[in-house]
C-alpha positions in Angstrom: -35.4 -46.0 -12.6 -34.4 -45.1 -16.1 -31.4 -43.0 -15.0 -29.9 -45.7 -12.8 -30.2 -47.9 -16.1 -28.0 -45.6 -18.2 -25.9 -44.9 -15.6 -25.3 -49.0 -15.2 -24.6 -49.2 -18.9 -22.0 -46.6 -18.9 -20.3 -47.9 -16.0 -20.0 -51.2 -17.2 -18.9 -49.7 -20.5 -15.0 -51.0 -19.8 -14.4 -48.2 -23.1 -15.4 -45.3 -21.2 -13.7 -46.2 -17.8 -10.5 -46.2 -20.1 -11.1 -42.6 -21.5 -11.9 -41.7 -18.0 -9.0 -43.2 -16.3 -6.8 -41.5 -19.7 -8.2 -38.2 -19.9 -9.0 -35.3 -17.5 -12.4 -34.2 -17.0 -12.4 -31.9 -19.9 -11.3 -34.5 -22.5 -14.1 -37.0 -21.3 -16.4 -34.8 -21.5 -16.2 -35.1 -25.2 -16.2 -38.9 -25.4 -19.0 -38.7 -23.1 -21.2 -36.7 -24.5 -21.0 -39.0 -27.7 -21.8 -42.0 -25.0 -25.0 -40.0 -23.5 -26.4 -39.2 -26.4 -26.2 -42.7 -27.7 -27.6 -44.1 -24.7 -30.9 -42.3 -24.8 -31.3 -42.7 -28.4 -30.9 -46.9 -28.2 -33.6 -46.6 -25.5 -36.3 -44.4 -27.5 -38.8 -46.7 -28.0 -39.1 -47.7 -25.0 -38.5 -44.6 -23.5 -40.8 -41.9 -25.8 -41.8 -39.5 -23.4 -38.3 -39.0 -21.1 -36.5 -38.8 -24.7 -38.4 -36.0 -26.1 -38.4 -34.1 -22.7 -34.0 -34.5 -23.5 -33.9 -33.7 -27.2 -36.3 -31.2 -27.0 -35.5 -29.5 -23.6 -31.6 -28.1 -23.6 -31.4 -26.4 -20.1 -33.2 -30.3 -19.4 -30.3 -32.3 -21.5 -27.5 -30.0 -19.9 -28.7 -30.9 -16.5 -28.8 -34.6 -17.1 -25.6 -34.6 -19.4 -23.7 -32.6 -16.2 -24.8 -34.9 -13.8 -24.0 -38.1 -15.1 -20.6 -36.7 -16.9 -19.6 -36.1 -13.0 -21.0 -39.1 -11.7 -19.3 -41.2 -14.2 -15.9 -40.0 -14.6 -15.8 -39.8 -10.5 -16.7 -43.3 -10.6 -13.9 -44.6 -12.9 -11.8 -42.8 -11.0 -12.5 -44.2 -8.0 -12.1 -48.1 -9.8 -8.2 -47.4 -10.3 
């Protein structure tokens, strides 16, 4: 699935496991969000329809953006 693939880069993004292992939740969620957003924009092309849906939709892109922030930063945390 298309999420799992983001998800997979960002934990194997050794960068971001260090500004979650550094930061609490509130600080990463600004490196993060930098991180997401970059993400879905490398995979346009490919990805058209699922990328407008996120740019377009904001109560869509908060959802996602929530999710994954959680998922990820729990994640590195758990790695220490």
């Amino acid at each position: 699935m298309l999420f799992d693939q983001y998800e997979q880069e960002w934990m194997a993004d050794d960068v971001l496991a260090a500004q979650a292992r550094n930061n609490d939740l509130a600080n990463f969620r600004l490196v993060f969000n930098r991180r997401f957003m970059d993400t879905i924009v490398k995979r346009m092309d490919s990805n058209e329809a699922i990328f407008k849906t996120i740019l377009d939709d904001s109560e869509c892109r908060a959802v996602l953006f929530e999710h994954y922030l959680d998922r990820v930063f729990r994640s590195f945390g758990e790695t220490q």
